[in-house]
C-alpha positions in Angstrom: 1.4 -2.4 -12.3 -1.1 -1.2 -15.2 -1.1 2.7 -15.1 -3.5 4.7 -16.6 -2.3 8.2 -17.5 -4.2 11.6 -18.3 -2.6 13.8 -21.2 -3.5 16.6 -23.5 -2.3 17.1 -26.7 -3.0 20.7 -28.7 -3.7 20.0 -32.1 -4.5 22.5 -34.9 -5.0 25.6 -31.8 -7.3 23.1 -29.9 -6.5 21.0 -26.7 -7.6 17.5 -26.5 -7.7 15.4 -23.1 -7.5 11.6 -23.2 -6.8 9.0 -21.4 -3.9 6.0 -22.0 -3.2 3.0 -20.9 0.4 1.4 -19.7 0.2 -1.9 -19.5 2.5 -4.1 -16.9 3.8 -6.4 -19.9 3.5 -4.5 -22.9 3.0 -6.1 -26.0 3.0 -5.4 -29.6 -0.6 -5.8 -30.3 -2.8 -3.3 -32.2 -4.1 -0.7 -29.9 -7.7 0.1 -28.9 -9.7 3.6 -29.3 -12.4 4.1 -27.1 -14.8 6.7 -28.3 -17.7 8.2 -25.7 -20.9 9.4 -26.0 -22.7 12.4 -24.9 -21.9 14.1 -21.4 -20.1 10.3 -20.2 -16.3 11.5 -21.8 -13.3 8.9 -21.3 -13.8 8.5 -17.3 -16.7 6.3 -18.1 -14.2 3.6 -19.5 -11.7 3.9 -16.6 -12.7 0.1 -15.7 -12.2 -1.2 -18.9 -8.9 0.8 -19.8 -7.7 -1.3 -17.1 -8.9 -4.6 -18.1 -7.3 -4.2 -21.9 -4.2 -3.1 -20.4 -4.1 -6.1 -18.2 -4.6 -8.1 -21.5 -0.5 -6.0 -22.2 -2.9 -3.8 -25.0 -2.3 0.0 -25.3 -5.8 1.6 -25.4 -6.7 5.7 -25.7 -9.6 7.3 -24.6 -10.3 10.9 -26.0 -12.5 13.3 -24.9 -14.5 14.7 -27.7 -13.8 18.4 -28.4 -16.3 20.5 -26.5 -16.9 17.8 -24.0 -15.2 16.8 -20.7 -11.7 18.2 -19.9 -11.1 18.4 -23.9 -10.9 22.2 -25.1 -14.6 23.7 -26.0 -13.8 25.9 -29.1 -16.6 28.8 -30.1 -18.3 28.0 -33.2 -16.1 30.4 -35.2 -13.4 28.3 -33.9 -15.4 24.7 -34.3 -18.4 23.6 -36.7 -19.2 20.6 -33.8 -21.2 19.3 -37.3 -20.3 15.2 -37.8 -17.5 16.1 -40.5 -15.7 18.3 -38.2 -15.6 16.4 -35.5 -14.4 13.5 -38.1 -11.8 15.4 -39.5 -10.7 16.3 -35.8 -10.5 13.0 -34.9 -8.5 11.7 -37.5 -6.2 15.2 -36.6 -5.7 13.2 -33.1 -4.9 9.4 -34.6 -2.2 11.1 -36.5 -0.8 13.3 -33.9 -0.4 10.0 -31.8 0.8 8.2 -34.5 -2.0 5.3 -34.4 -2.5 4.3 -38.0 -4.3 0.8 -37.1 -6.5 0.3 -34.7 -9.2 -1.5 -32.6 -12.3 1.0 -32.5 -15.2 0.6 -29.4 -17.8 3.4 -29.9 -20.8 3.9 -28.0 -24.0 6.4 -27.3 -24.7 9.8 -29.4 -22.5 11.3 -31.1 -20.3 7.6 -31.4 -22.2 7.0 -34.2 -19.4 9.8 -35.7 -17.1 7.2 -34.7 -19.0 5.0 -37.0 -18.6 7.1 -39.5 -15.3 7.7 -38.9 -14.6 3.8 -39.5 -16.8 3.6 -42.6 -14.7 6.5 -44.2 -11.5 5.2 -43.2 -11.9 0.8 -43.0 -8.1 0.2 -44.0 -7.2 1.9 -40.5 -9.6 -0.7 -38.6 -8.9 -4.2 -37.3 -12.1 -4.4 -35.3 -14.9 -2.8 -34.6 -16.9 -2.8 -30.9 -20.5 -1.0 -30.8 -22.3 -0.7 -27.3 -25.5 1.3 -28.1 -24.8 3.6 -31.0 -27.7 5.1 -33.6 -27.4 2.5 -36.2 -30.3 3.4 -38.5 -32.3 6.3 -40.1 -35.2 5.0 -37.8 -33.2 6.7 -34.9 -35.0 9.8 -33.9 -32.9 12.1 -31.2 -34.1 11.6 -27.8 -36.6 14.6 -26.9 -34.9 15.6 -23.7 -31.9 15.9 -26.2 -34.1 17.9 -28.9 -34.7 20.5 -26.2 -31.0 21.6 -26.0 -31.3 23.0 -29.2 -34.0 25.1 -29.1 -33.4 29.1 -28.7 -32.9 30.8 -25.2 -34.5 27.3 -24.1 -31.7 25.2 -24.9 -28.9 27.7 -23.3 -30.8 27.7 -20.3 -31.0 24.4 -19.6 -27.7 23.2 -20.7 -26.2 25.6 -18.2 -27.6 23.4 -15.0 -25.5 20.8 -14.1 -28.4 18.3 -12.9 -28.6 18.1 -16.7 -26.0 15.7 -16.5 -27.7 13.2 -13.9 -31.3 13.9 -15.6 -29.6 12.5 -19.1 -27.0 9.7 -18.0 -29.6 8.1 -15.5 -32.3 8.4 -18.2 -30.4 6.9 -20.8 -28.2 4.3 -19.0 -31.5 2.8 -16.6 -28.7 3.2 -13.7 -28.6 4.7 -10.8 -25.4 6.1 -11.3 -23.5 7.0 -7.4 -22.7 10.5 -6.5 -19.3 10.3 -7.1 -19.3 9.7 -10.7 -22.2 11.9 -11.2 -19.7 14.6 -9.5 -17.0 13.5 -12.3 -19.6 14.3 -15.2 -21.0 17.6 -13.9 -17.2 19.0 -13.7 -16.9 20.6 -16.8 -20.2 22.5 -16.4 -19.2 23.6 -13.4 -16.0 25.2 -14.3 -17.8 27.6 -17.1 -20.5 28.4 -19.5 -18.5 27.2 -22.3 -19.6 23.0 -21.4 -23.3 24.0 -22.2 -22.5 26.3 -25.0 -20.6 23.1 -26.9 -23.2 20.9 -26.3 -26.0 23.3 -27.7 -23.5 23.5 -30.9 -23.2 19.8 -30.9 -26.7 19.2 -30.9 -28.0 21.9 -33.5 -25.5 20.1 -35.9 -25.7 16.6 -35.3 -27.6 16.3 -38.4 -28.7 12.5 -37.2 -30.7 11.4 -40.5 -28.3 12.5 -42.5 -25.3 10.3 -40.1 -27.8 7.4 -40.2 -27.7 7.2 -44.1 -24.2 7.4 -44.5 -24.0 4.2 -41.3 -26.7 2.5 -43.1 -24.9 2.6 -46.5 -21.7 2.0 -44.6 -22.7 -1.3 -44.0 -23.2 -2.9 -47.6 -19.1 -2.3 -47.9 -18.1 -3.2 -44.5 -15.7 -6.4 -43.5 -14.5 -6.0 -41.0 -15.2 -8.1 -37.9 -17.9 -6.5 -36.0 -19.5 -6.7 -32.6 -22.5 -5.8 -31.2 -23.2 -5.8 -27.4 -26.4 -3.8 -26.6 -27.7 -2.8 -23.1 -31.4 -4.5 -23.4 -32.6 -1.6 -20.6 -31.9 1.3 -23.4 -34.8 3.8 -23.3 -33.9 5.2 -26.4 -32.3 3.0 -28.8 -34.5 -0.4 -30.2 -32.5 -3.5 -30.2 -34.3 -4.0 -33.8 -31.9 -2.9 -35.5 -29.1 -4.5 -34.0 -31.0 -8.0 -34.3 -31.5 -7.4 -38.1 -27.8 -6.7 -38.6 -26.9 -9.5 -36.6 -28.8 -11.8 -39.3 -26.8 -10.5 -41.6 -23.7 -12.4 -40.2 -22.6 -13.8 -42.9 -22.7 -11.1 -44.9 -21.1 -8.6 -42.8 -19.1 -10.2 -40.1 -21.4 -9.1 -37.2 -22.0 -10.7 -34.2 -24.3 -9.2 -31.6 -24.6 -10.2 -27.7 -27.4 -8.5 -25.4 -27.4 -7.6 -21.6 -29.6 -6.7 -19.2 -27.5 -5.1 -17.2 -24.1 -3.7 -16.6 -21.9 -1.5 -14.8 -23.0 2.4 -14.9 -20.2 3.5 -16.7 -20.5 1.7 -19.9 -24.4 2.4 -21.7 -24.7 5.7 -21.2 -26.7 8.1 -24.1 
């Protein structure tokens, strides 16, 4: 029977939660890394952890430092800025000993999964993107912008209907009560869930992300696919499409949906 199991692992004085497959009839076949987006953290890819392990893959799905049942360091402790969050990551693929991988990203802050793959191609067999920011023409979503305004921003990111206001928005679900319930945890625990994603937002640096994807691009081989939720308030399917005629050139293939469970396109 496929079993999916929750660990943590502390690396460098900080705890990260993820989630890992077991497949029935395990095989020796590169794993999968499954990287979230903002406020959806690994439960959102329960469903397909289970599908790739019936496949006899191993697949990991981290939480993102400050974000679902992963550790949320102060700012002294954690820059939350792109390269920290880059250099955390690739603190976790060596703690767990995965050197070569399959890599699905998806939503804000997966575009520093992007990165990530850009900076580091040799480890990546394959790369999966389910609406990511994939150009400088991204601006951050205003409902996002807010969070990092003064005394504004800490207010807000301190309700937990946040979290229904921003998935629902951004995926075009109606997401059930009982995920919702899933999402809201960590903000319900402390004030330490709102105060990380204040920090993430004030240094997402976006443009400056988008230029390093876009130039990303003109070096990259390695095959890609696109899948892109057609419904997405936030993110054009222009850009996608224009990378997608590119296929010759950079290995992409792109596929579009109109819609899909409510645990995959979230913001």
């Amino acid at each position: 029977m496929t079993q999916i199991e929750s660990k943590t692992i502390e690396i460098q004085q900080q705890q990260w939660f993820y989630r890992q497959t077991h497949p029935r009839n395990e095989s020796t076949d590169t794993p999968v890394v499954l990287l979230h987006g903002l406020l959806a953290h690994s439960y959102s890819w329960r469903i397909l952890l289970e599908d790739i392990a019936e496949t006899g893959v191993t697949a990991y799905a981290p939480d993102w430092l400050g974000e679902g049942a992963s550790g949320k360091p102060s700012t002294r402790e954690f820059a939350y800025t792109p390269d920290a969050y880059i250099a955390a990551l690739e603190q976790f693929l060596e703690a767990l000993n995965i050197s070569r991988f399959h890599l699905v990203v998806q939503g804000f802050v997966g575009s520093m999964g992007l990165q990530y793959a850009f900076r580091h191609p040799e480890q990546i067999e394959r790369l999966v993107i389910l609406n990511t920011p994939l150009s400088s023409s991204v601006r951050l979503p205003w409902l996002m912008r807010q969070w990092a305004f003064p005394l504004m921003g800490e207010m807000l990111t301190q309700d937990p209907l946040l979290v229904d206001r921003t998935l629902e928005k951004g995926s075009g679900y109606v997401i059930s009560d009982q995920n919702l319930g899933m999402y809201r945890q960590p903000f319900l625990k402390n004030s330490q869930a709102g105060r990380s994603l204040v920090a993430t937002i004030k240094n997402l640096n976006l443009p400056e992300a988008m230029k390093e994807i876009e130039a990303g691009w003109k070096e990259w081989d390695k095959p890609t696919q696109i899948i892109w939720g057609m419904g997405d308030p936030w993110l054009s399917a222009d850009v996608p499409e224009a990378l997608a005629k590119e296929n010759k050139k950079y290995n992409i293939s792109c596929n579009y949906c109109d819609s899909g469970p409510e645990d995959v396109f979230f913001c």
